[in-house]
C-alpha positions, -999 to 999 in steps of 0.1 A, spaced: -289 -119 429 -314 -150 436 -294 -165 458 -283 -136 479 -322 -124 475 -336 -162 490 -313 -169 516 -309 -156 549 -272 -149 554 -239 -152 528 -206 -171 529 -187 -161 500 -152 -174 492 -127 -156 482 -89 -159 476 -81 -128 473 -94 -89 478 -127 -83 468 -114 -47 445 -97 -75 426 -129 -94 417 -156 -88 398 -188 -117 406 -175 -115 445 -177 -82 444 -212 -79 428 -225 -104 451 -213 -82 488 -234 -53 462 -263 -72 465 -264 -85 499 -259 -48 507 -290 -41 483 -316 -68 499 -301 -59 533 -283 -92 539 -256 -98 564 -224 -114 543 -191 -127 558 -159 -126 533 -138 -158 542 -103 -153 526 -89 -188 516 -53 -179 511 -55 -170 552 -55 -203 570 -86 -216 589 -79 -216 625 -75 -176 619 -112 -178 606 -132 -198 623 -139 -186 654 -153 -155 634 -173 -175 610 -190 -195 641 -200 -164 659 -212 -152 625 -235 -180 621 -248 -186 658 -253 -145 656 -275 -146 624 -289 -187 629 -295 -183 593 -325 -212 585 -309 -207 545 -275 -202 541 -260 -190 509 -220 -200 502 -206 -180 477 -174 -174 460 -151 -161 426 -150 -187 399 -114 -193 400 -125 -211 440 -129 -244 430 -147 -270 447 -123 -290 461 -103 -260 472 -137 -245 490 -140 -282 508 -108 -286 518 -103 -258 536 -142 -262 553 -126 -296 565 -94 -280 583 -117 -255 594 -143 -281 606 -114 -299 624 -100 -272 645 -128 -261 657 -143 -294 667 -123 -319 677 
C-alpha cells in the first residue's frame, strides 16, 4: 500500500490475469482506494502490442514518481528484458 499510496501512477507486471493473483490483485485494490491511475502490462503478450499504450499512459499521467509493480513469480530479469524489447521498438 506505501508504494501505491507515495507514488503518482502504477506499472504493475503481470504474467498472467489478475483473478489468478493475489499481491497484483491487492495492489489494482489499492490504487483504486488512494485514487491512483494503474496500467496492467501483461508479459506473456509481447511488447510491440504494449507499448504504444504504456507511452500514452505515461505522457497522459507525466507521473513525477512512478511506481512498477508486479506478482512475485515476475522476476527481475524477466521484468528487464522485456522493458528492453519494449524500449527498442519504440525507439529506434
Amino acid at each position: 500500500a506505501y508504494n501505491v499510496q507515495h507514488s503518482d501512477v502504477t506499472l504493475l507486471f503481470t504474467t498472467r490475469p489478475l483473478e489468478y493473483t493475489g499481491g497484483s490483485k491487492r495492489t489494482i485494490e489499492f490504487c483504486e482506494q488512494y485514487l491512483k491511475s494503474h496500467k496492467v502490462i501483461r508479459l506473456d503478450y509481447t511488447p510491440n502490442s504494449q507499448i504504444k499504450n504504456i507511452r500514452q499512459f505515461l505522457e497522459n499521467y507525466k507521473p513525477r514518481i512512478l511506481n512498477i509493480a508486479g506478482e512475485r513469480i515476475c522476476n527481475r530479469a524477466q521484468v528487464v528484458d522485456w522493458l528492453t524489447q519494449a524500449w527498442e521498438l519504440e525507439w529506434r
